[in-house]
C-alpha positions in Angstrom: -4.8 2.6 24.1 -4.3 -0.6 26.5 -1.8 -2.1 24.0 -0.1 1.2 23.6 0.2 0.9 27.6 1.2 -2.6 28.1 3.9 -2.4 25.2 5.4 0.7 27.3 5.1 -1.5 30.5 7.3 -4.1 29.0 9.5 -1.8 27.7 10.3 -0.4 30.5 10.4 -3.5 32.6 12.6 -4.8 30.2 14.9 -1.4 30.1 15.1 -1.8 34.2 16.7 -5.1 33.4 19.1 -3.7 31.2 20.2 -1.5 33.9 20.5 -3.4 36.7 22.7 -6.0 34.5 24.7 -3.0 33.0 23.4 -4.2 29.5 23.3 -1.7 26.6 19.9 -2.2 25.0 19.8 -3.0 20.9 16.7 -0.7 20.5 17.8 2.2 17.9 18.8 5.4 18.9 15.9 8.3 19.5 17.1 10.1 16.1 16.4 7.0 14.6 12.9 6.3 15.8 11.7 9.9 14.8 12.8 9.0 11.3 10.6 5.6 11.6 8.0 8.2 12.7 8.5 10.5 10.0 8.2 7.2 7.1 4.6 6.2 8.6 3.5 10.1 8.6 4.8 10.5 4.9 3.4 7.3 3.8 0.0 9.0 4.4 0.6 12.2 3.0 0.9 10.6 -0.9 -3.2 9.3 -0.4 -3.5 13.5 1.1 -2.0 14.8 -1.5 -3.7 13.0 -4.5 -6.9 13.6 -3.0 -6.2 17.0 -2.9 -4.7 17.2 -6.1 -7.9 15.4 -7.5 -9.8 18.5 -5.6 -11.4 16.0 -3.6 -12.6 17.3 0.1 -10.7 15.7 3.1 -13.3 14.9 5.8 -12.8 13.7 9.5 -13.7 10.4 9.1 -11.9 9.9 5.7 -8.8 10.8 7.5 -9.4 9.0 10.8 -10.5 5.7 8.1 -7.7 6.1 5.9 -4.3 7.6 7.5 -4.6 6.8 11.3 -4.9 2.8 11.4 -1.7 2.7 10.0 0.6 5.2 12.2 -1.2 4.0 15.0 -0.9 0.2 14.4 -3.0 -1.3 11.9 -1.1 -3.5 9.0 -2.2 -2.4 5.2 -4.0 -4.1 3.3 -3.7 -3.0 0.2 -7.0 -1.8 0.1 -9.0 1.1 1.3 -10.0 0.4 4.5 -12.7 2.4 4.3 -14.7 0.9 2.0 -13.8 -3.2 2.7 -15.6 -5.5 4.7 -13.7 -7.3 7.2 -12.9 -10.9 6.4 -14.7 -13.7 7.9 -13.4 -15.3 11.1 -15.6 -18.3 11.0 -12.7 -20.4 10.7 
């Protein structure tokens, strides 16, 4: 949640800036970011669906595992999440 915090900080220190120098900022319009947002929820609804599909149960953590890194932050892998060890950072 701190990241989600400072990144909102900076934005908005940065959009004060914009103002006071009577800037127009590049960021996309709103309409445009709820379509981003829309893309990273329907990316996870394909791995919802099959599992459905495949009659499988959906659980808490599955969900929370599987769907949530990713909308909230997390890069793919690839992989499942879920069931990978992290890599080694002994470097």
């Amino acid at each position: 949640m701190k990241i989600y915090l400072l990144s909102l900080g900076a934005g908005l220190l940065v959009g004060a800036i914009y103002g006071l120098i009577n800037v127009r900022s590049p960021a996309p319009p709103v309409v445009a970011l709820v379509g981003l947002l829309g893309i990273l929820i329907g990316e996870q609804a394909v791995p919802l669906a099959k599992r459905l599909f495949e009659g499988e149960q959906i659980s808490v953590s599955w969900f929370s595992s599987r769907c949530l890194p990713h909308v909230f932050g997390e890069l793919p892998t690839g992989s499942d999440p879920a069931t990978d060890q992290p890599p080694n950072q002994s470097g």
